[in-house]
Every structure is written in structure tokens, then in C-alpha cells.
NUNU-967044 format. One record per atom (N, C-alpha, C, O): residue in three letters; residue number from 1; chain; atom name; x, y, z. Coordinates in nm, 3 decimals, m for minus. Layout:
+------+-------+------+------+---------+---------+---------+
! zagu ! lumke ! zanu ! nulo !       u !       v !       w !
+------+-------+------+------+---------+---------+---------+
!  ALA !   NUM !    A !   CA !       X !       Y !       Z !
...
+------+-------+------+------+---------+---------+---------+
//
This chain:
+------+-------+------+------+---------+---------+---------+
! zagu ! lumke ! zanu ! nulo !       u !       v !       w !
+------+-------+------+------+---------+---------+---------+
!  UNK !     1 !    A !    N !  m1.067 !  m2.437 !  m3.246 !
!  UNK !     1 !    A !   CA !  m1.125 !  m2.324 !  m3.175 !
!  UNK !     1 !    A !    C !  m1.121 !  m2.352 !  m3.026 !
!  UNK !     1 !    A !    O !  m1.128 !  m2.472 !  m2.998 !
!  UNK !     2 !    A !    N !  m1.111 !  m2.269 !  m2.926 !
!  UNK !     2 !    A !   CA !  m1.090 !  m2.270 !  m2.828 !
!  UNK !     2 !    A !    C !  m1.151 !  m2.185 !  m2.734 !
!  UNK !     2 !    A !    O !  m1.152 !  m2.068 !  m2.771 !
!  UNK !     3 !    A !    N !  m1.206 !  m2.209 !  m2.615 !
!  UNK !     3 !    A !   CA !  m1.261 !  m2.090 !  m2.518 !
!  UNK !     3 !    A !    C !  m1.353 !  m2.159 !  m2.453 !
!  UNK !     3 !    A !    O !  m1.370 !  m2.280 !  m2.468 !
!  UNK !     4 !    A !    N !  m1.443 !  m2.056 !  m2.347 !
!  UNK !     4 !    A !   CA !  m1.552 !  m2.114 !  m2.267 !
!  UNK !     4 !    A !    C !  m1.635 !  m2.285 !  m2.288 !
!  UNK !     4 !    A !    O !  m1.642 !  m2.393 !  m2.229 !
!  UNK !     5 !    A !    N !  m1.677 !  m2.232 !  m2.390 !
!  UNK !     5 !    A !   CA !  m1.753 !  m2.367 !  m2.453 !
!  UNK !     5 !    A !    C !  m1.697 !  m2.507 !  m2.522 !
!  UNK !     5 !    A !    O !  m1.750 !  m2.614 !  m2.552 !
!  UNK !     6 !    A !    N !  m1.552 !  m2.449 !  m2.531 !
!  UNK !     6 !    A !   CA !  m1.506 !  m2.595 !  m2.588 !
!  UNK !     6 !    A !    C !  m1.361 !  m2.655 !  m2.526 !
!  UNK !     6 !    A !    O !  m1.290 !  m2.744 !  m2.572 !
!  UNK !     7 !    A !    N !  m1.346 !  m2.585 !  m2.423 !
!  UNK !     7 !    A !   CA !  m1.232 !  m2.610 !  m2.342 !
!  UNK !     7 !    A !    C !  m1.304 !  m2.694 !  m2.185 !
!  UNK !     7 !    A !    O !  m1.379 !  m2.649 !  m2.100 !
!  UNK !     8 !    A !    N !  m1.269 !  m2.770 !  m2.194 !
!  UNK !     8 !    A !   CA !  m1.297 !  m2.866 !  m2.050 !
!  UNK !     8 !    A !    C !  m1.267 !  m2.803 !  m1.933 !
!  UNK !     8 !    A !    O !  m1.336 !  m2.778 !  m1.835 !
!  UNK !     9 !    A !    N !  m1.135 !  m2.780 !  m1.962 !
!  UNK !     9 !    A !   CA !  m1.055 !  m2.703 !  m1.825 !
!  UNK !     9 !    A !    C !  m1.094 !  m2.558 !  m1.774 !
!  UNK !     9 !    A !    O !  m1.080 !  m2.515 !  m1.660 !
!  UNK !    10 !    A !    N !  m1.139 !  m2.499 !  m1.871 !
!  UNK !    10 !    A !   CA !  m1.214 !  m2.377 !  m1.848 !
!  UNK !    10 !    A !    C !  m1.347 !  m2.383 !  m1.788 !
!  UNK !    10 !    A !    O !  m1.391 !  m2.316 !  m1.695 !
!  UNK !    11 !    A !    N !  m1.411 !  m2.487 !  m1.870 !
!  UNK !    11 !    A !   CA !  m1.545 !  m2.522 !  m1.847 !
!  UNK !    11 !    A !    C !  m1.524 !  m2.557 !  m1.663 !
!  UNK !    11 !    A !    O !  m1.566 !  m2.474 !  m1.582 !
!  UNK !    12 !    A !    N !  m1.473 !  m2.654 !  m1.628 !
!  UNK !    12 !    A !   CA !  m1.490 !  m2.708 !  m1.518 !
!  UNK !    12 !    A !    C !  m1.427 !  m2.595 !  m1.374 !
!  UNK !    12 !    A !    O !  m1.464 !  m2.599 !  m1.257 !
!  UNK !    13 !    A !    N !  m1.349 !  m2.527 !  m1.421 !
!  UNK !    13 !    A !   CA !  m1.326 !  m2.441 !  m1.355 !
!  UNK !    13 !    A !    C !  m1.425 !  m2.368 !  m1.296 !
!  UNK !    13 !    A !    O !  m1.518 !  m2.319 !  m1.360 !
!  UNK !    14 !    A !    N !  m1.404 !  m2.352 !  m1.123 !
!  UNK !    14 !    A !   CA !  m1.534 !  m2.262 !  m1.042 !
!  UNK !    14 !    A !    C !  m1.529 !  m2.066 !  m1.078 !
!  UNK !    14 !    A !    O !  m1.431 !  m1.993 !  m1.091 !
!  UNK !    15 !    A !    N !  m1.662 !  m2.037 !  m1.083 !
!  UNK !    15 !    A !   CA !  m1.685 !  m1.920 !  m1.181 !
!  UNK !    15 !    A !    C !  m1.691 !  m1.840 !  m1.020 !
!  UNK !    15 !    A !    O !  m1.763 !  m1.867 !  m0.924 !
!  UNK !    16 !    A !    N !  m1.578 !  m1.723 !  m1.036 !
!  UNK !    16 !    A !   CA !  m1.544 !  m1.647 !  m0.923 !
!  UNK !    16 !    A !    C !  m1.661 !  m1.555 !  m0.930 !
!  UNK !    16 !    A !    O !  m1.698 !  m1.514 !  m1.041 !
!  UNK !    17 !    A !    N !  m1.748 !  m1.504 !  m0.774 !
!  UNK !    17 !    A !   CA !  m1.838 !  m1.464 !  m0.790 !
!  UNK !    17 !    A !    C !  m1.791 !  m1.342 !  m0.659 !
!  UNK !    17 !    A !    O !  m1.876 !  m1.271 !  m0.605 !
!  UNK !    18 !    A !    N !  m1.652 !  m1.336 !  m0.626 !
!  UNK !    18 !    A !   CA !  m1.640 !  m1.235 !  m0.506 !
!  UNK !    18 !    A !    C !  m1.529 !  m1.151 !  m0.579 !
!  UNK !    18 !    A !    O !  m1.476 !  m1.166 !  m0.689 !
!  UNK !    19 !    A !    N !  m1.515 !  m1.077 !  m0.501 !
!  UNK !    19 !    A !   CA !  m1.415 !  m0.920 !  m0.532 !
!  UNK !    19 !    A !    C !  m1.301 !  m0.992 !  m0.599 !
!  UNK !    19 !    A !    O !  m1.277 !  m0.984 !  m0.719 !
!  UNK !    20 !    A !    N !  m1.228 !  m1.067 !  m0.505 !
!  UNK !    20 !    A !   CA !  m1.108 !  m1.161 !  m0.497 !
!  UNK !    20 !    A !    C !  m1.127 !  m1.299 !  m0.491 !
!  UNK !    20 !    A !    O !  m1.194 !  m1.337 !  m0.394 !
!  UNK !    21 !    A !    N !  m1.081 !  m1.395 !  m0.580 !
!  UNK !    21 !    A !   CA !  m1.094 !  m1.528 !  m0.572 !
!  UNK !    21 !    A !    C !  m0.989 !  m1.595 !  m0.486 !
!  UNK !    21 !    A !    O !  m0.870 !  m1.564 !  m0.490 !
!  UNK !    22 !    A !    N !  m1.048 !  m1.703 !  m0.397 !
!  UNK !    22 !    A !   CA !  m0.885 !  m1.757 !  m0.360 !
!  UNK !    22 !    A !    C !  m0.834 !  m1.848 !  m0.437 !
!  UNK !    22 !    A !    O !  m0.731 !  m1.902 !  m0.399 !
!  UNK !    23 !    A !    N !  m0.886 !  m1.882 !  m0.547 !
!  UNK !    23 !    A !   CA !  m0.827 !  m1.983 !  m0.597 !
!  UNK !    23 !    A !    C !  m0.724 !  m1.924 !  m0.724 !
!  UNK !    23 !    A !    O !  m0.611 !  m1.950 !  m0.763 !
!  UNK !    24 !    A !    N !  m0.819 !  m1.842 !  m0.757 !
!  UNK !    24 !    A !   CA !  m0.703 !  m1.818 !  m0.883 !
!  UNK !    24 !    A !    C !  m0.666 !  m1.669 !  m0.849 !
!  UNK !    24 !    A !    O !  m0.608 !  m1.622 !  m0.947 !
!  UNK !    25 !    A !    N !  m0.674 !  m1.601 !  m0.773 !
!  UNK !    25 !    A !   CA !  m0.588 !  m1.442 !  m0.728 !
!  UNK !    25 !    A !    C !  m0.453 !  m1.506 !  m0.752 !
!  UNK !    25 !    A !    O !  m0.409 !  m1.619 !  m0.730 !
!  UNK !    26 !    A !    N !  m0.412 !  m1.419 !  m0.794 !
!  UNK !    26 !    A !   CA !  m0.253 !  m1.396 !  m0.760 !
!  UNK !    26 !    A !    C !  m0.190 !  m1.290 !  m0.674 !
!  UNK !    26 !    A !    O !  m0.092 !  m1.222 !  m0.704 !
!  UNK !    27 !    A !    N !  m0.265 !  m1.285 !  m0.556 !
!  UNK !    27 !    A !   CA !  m0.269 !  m1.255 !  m0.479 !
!  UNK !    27 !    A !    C !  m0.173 !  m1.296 !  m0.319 !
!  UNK !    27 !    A !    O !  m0.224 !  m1.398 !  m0.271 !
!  UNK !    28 !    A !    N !  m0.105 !  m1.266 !  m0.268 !
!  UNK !    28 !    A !   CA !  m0.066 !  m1.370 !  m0.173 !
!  UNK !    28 !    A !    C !  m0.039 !  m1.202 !  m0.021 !
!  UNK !    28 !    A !    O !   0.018 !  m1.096 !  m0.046 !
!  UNK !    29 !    A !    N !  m0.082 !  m1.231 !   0.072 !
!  UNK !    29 !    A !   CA !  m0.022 !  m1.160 !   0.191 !
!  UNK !    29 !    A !    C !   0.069 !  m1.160 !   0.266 !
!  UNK !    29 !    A !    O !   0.122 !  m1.271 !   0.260 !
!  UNK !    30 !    A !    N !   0.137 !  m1.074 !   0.360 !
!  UNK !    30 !    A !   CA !   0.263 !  m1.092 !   0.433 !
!  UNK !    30 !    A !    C !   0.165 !  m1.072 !   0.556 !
!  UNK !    30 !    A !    O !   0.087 !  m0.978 !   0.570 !
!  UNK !    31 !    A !    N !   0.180 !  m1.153 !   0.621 !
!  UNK !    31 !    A !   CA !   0.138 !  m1.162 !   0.771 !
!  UNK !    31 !    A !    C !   0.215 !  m1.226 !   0.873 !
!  UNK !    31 !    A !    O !   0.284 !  m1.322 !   0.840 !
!  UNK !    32 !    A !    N !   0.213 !  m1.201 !   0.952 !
!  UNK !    32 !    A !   CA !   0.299 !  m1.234 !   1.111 !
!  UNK !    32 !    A !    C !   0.243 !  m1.335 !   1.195 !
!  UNK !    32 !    A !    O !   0.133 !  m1.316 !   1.246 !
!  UNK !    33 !    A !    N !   0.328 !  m1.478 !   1.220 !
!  UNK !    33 !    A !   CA !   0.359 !  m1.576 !   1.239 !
!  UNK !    33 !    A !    C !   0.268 !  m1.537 !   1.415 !
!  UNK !    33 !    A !    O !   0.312 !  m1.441 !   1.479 !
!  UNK !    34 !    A !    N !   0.191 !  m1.588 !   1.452 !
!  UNK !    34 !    A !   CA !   0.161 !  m1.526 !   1.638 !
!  UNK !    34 !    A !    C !   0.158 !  m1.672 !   1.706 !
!  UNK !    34 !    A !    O !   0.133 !  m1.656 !   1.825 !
!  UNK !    35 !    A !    N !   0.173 !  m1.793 !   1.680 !
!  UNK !    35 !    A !   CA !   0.176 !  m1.939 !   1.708 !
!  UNK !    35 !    A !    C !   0.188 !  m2.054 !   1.647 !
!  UNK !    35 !    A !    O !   0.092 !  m2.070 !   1.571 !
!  UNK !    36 !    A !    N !   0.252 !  m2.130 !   1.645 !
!  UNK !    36 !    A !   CA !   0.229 !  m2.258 !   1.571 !
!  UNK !    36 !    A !    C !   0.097 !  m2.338 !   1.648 !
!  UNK !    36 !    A !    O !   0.038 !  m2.324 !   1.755 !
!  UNK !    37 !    A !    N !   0.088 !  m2.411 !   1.555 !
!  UNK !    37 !    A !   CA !  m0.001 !  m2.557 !   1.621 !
!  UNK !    37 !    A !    C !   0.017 !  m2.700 !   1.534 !
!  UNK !    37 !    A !    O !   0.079 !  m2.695 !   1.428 !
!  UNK !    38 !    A !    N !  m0.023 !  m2.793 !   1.569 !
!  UNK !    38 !    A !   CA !   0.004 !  m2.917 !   1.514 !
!  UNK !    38 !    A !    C !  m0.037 !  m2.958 !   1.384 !
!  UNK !    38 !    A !    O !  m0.154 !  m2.937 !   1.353 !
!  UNK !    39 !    A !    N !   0.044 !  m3.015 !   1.298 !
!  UNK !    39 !    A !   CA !  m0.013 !  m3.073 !   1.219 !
!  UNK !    39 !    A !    C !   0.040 !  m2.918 !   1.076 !
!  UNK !    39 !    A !    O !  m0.029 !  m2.866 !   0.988 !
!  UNK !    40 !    A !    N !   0.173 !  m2.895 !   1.113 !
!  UNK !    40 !    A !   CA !   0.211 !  m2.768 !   1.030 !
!  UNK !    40 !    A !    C !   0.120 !  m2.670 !   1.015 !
!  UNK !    40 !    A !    O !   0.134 !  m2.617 !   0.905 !
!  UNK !    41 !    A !    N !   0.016 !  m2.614 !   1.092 !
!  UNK !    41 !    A !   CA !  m0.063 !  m2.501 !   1.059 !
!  UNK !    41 !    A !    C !   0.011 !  m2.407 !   1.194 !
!  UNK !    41 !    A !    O !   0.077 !  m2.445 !   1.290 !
!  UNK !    42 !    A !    N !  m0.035 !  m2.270 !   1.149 !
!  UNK !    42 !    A !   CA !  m0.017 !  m2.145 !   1.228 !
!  UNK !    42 !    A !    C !  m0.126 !  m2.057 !   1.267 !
!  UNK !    42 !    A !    O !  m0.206 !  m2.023 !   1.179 !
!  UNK !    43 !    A !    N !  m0.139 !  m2.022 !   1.367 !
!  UNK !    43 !    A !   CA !  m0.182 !  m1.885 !   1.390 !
!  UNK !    43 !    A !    C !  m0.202 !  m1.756 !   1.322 !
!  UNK !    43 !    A !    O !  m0.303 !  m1.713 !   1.377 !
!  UNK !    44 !    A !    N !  m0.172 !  m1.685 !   1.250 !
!  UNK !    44 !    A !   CA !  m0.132 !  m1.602 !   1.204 !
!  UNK !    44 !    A !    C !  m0.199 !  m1.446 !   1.221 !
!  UNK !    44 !    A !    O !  m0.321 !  m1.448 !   1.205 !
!  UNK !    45 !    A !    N !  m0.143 !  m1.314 !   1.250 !
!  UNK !    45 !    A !   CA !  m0.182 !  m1.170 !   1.251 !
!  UNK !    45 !    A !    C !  m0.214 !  m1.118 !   1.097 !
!  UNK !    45 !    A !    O !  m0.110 !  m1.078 !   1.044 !
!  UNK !    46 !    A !    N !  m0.286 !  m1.111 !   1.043 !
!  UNK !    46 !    A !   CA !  m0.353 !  m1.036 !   0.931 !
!  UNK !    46 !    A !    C !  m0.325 !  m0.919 !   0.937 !
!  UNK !    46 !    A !    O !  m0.314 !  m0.864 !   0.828 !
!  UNK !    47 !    A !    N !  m0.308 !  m0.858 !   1.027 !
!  UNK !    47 !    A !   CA !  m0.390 !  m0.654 !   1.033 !
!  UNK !    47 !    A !    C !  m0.507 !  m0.642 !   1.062 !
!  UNK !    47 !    A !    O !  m0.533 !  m0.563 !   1.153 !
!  UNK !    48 !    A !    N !  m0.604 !  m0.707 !   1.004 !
!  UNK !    48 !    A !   CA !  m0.720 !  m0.738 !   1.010 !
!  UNK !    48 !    A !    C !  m0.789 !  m0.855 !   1.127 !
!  UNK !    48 !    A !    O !  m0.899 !  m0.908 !   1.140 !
!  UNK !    49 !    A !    N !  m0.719 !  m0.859 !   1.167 !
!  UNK !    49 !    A !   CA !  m0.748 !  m1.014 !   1.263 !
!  UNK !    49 !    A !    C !  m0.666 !  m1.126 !   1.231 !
!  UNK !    49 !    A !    O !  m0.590 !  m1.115 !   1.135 !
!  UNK !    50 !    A !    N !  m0.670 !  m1.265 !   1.318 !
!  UNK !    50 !    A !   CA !  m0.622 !  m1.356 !   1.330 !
!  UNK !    50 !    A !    C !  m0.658 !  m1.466 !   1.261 !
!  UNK !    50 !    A !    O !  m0.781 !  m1.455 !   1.254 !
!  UNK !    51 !    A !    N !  m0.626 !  m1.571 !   1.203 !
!  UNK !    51 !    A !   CA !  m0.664 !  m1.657 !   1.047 !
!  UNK !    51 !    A !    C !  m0.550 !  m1.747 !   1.059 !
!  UNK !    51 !    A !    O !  m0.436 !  m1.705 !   1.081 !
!  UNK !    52 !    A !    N !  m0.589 !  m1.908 !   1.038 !
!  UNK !    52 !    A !   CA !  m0.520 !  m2.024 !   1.087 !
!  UNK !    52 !    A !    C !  m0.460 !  m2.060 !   0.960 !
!  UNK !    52 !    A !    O !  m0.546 !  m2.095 !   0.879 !
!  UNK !    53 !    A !    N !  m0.320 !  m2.065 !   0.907 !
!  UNK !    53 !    A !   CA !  m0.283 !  m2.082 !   0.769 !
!  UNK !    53 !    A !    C !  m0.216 !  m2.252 !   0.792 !
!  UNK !    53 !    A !    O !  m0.213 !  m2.313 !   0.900 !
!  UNK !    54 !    A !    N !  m0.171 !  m2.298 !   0.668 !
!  UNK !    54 !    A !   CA !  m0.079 !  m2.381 !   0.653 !
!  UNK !    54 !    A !    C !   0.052 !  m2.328 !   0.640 !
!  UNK !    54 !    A !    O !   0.092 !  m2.256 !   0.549 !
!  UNK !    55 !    A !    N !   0.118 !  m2.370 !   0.739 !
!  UNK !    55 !    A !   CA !   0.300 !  m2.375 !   0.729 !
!  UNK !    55 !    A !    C !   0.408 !  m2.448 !   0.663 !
!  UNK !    55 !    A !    O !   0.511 !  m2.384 !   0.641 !
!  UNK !    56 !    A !    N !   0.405 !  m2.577 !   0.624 !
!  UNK !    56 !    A !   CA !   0.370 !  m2.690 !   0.575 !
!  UNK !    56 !    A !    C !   0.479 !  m2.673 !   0.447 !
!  UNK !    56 !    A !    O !   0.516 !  m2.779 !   0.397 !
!  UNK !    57 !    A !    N !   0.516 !  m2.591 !   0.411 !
!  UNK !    57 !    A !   CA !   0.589 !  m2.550 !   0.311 !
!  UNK !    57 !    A !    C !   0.727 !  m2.473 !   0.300 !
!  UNK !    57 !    A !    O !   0.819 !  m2.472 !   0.217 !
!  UNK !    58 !    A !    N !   0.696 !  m2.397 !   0.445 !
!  UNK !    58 !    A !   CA !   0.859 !  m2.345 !   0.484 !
!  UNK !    58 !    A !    C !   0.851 !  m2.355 !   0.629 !
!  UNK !    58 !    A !    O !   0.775 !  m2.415 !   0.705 !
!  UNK !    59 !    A !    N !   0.964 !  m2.270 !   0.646 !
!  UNK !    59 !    A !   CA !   1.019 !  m2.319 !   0.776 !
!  UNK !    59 !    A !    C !   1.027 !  m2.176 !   0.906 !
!  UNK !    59 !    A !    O !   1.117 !  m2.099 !   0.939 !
!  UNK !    60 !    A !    N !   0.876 !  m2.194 !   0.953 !
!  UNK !    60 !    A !   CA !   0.883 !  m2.024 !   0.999 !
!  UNK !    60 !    A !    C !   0.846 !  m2.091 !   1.151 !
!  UNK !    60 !    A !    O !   0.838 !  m2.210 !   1.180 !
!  UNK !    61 !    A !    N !   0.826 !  m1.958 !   1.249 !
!  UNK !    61 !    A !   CA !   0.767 !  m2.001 !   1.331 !
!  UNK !    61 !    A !    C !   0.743 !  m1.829 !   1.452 !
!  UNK !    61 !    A !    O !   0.789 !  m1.721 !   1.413 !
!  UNK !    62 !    A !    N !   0.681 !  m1.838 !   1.565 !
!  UNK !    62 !    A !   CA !   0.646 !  m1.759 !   1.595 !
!  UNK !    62 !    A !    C !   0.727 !  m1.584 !   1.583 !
!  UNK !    62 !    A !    O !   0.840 !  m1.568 !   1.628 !
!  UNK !    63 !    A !    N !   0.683 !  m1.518 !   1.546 !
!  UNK !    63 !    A !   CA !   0.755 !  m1.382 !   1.519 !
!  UNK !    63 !    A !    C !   0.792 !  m1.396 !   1.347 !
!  UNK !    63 !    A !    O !   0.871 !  m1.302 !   1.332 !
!  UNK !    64 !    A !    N !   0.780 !  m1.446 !   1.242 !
!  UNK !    64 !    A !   CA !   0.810 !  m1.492 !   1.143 !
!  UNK !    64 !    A !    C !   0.717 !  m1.386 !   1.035 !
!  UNK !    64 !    A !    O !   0.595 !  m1.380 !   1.048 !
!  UNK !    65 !    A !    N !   0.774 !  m1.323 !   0.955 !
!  UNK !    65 !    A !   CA !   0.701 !  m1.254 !   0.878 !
!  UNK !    65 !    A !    C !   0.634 !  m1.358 !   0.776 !
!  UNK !    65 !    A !    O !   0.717 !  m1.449 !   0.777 !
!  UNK !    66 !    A !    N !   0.536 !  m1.395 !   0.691 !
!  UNK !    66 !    A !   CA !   0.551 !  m1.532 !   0.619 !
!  UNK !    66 !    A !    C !   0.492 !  m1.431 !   0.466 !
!  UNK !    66 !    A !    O !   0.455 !  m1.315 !   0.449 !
!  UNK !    67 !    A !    N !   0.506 !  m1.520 !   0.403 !
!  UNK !    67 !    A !   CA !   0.376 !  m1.437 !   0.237 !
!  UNK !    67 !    A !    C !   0.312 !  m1.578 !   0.261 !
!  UNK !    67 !    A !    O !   0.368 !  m1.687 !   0.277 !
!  UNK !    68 !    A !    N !   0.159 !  m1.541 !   0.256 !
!  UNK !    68 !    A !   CA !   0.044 !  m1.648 !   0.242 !
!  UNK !    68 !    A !    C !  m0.016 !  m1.629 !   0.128 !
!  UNK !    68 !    A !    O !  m0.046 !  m1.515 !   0.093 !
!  UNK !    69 !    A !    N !  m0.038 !  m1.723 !   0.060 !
!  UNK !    69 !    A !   CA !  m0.142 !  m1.737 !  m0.102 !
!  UNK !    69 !    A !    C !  m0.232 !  m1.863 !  m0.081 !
!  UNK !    69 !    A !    O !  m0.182 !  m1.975 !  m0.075 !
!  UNK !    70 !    A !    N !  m0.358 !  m1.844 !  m0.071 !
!  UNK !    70 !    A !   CA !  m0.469 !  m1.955 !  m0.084 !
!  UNK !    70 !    A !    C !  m0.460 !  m2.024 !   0.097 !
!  UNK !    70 !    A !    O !  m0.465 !  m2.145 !   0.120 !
!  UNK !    71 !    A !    N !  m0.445 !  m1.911 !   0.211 !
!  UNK !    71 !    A !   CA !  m0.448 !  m2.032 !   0.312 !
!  UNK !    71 !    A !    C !  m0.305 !  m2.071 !   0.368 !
!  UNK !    71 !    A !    O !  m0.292 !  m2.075 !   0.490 !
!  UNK !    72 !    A !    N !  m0.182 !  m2.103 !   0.276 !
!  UNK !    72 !    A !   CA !  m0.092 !  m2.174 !   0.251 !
!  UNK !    72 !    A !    C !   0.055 !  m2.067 !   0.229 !
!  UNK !    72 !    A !    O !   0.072 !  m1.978 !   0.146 !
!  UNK !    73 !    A !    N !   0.128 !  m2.106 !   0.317 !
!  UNK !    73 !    A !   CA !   0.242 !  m1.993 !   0.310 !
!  UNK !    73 !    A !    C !   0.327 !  m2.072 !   0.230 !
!  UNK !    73 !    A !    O !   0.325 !  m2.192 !   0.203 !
!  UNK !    74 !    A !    N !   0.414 !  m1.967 !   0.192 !
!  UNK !    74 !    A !   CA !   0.500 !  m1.987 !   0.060 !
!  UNK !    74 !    A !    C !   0.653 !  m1.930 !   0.037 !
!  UNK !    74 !    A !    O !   0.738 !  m1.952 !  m0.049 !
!  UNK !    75 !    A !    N !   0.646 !  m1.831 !   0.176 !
!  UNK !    75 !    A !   CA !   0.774 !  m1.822 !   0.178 !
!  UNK !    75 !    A !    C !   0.799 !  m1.731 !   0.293 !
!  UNK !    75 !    A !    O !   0.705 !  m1.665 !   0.338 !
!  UNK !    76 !    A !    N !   0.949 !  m1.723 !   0.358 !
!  UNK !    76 !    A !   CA !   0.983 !  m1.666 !   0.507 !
!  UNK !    76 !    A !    C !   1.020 !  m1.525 !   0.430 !
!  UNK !    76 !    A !    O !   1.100 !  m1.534 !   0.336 !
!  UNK !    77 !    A !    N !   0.966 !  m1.397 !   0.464 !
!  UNK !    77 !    A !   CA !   1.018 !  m1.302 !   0.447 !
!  UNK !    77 !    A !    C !   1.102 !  m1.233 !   0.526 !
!  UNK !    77 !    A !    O !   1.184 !  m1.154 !   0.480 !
!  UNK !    78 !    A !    N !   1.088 !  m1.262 !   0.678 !
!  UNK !    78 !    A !   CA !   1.140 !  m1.215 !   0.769 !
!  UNK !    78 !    A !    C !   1.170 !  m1.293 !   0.889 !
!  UNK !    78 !    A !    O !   1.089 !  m1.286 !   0.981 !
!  UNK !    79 !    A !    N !   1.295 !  m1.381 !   0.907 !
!  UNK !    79 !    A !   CA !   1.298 !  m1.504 !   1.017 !
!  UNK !    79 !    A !    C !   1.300 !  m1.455 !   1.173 !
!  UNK !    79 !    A !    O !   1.407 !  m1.471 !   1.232 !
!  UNK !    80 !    A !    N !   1.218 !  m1.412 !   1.226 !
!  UNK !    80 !    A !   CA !   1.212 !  m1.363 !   1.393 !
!  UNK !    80 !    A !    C !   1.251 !  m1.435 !   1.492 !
!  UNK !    80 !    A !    O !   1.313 !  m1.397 !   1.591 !
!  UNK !    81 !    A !    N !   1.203 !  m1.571 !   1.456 !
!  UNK !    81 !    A !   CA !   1.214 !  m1.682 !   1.569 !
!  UNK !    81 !    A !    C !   1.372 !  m1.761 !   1.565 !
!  UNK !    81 !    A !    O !   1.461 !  m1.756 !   1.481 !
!  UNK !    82 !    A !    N !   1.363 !  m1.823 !   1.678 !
!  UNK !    82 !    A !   CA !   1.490 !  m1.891 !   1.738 !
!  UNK !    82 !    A !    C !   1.498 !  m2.057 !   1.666 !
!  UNK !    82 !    A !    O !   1.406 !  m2.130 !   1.703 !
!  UNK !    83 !    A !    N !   1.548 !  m2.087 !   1.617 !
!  UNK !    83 !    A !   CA !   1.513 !  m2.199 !   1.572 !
!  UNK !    83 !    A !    C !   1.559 !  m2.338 !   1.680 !
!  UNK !    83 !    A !    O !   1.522 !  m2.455 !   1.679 !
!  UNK !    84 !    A !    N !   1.648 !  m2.270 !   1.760 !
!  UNK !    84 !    A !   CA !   1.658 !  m2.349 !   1.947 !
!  UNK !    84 !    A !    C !   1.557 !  m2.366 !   2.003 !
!  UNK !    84 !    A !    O !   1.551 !  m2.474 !   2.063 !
!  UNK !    85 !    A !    N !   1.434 !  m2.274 !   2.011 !
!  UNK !    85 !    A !   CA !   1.341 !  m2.286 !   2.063 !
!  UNK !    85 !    A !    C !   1.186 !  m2.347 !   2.037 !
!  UNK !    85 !    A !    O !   1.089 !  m2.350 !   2.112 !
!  UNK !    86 !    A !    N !   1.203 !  m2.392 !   1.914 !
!  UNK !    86 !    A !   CA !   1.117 !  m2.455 !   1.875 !
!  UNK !    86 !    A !    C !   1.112 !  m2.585 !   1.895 !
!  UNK !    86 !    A !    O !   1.018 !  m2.651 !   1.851 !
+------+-------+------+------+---------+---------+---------+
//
């Protein structure tokens, strides 16, 4: 038998208490690259405002359309930037 009560992995899992979870949404956004900074993180334009992601995973950089999931981008949708200039 299997489920809530006798599964560990379920059990230990954090119990989502908002609209959208970040951990387990499958969810991910396209937002626009507005700066790098050190240590592979970015800047990034939301629509909504500005929000510091991890880059760390591809290869974008300012003007860069990216898809973000959990924080953490995941892939270049749209390459803007010069890669001379970086």
C-alpha cells in the first residue's frame, strides 16, 4: 500500500500552502536578462519587477530572453547579447 502515510518521500515532502509552489510548480517564466553579476546570477525584468535569478546553467547575458523555473534559468529563448562583449 502506498500514499501519504506510508511513503517517506511524500511524507517528508514540504506541504504547499500558496497559490503556486516553487518547488514543485511546473511552472517556469520567460523573463529578460537586464544585468549580470558575479558568481553566475542575473538581474532579471519580470513584467512585474526586477528579481535576481541563477544563470549558472546556460549561457545568456544582458538583453537575453531566458525561461526561469525555481529562481534558476534553464534555457536561452532568445540570444540578444554579443558574446564579444561580455
Amino acid at each position: 500500500m502506498t500514499g501519504a502515510a506510508t511513503d517517506p518521500i511524500r511524507r517528508a515532502a514540504p506541504e504547499c500552502l500558496e497559490e503556486v509552489c516553487v518547488t514543485c510548480s511546473d511552472t517556469a517564466v520567460a523573463v529578460t536578462v537586464v544585468t549580470m553579476l558575479d558568481g553566475d546570477l542575473a538581474i532579471v525584468d519580470t513584467g512585474a519587477g526586477r528579481e535576481e535569478v541563477s544563470v549558472a546553467l546556460v549561457d545568456a547575458g544582458p538583453g537575453d530572453i531566458i525561461l526561469v523555473h525555481a529562481k534558476e534559468a534553464i534555457a536561452v529563448l532568445r540570444g540578444d547579447h554579443d558574446d564579444a562583449s561580455r
